[in-house]
C-alpha positions in Angstrom: 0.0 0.0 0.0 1.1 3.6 -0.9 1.0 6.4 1.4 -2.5 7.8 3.1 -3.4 11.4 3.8 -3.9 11.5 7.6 -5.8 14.5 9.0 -5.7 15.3 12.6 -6.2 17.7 15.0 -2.3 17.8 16.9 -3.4 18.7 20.7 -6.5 15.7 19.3 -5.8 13.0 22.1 -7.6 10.6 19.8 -5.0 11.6 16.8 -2.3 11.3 18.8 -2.8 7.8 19.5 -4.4 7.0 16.1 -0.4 8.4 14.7 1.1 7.0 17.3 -0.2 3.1 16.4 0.5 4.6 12.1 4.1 4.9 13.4 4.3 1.6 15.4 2.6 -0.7 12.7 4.6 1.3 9.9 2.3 3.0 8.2 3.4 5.6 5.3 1.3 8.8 5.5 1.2 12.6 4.8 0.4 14.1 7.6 -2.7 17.3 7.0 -3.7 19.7 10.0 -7.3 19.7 9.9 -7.9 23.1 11.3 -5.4 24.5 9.5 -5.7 23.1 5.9 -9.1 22.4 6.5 -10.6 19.5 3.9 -12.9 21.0 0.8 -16.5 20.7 0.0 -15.2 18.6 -3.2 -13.0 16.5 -0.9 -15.3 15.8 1.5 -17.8 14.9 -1.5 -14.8 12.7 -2.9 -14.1 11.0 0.7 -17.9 10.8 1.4 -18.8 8.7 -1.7 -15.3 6.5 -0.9 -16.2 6.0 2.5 -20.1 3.9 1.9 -20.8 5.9 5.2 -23.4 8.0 6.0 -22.5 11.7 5.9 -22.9 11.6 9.5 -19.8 9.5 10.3 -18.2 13.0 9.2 -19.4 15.1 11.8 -17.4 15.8 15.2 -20.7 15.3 17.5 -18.6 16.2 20.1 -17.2 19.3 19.6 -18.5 22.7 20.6 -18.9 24.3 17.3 -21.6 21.4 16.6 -23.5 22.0 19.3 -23.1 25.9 19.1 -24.5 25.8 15.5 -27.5 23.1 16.3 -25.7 21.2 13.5 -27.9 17.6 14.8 -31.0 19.5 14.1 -30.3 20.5 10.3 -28.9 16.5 9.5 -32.5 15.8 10.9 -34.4 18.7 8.8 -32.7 16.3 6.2 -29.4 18.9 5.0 -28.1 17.0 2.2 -25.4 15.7 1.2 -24.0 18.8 -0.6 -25.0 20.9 2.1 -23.4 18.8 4.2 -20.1 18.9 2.7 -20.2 22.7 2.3 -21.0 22.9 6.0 -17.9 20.8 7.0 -15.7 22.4 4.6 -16.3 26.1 6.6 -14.4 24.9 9.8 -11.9 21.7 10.6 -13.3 21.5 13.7 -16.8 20.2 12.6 -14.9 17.6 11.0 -14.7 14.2 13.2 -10.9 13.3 13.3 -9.0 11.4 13.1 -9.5 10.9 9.8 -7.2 8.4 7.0 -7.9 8.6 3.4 -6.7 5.9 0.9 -6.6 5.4 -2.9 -10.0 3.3 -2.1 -11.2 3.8 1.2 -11.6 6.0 4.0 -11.7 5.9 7.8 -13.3 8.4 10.3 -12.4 8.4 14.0 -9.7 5.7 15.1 -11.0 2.2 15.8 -8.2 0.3 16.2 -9.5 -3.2 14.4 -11.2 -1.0 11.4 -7.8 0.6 10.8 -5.8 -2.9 11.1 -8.1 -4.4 8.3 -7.5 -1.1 5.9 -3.8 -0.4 6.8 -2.0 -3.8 7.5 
């Protein structure tokens, strides 16, 4: 396997460990601020449709900014996809993290045995 785009959050306890186990098991990988270079409305789009998830999956529910914006009440209202995208691209932090992009799949948030059966 080539290299993945890894985007993370640094002071991110989560991305920490998720680069930490990348480093430990090998793993080649450009490493992307999220905050910083936040991802696009067309990447996001692009990662979405690569991912088979739900546009949801994308979506830091934990972070301030998406309670602060009432972000869960708009995916209900039905926001689409588009929208969706759009919305994440305006601020890194929306985005859930960490997050590893491949040449043919993508993973959101670090689960250890997800990221074993896509990276090793």
């Amino acid at each position: 396997m080539g290299e993945v785009l890894f985007l993370e959050y640094p002071k991110c306890s989560t991305c920490k460990k998720a680069k930490a186990w990348l480093d430990a098991n090998g793993v080649a990988y450009v490493d992307r601020h999220i905050v910083d270079d936040n991802p696009t409305a067309v990447e996001l789009a692009e990662w979405h449709a690569r991912s088979g998830m739900p546009i949801r999956r994308f979506f830091n529910t934990s972070g301030m900014l998406y309670r602060e914006r009432n972000i869960k009440a708009l995916l209900d209202a039905g926001l689409d996809d588009a929208d969706a995208c759009a919305l994440l691209a305006e601020n890194g932090m929306l985005v859930k993290r960490p997050l590893v992009v491949g040449d043919d799949f993508v993973l959101v948030g670090f689960r250890e045995a997800e990221w074993e059966r896509a990276l090793l």
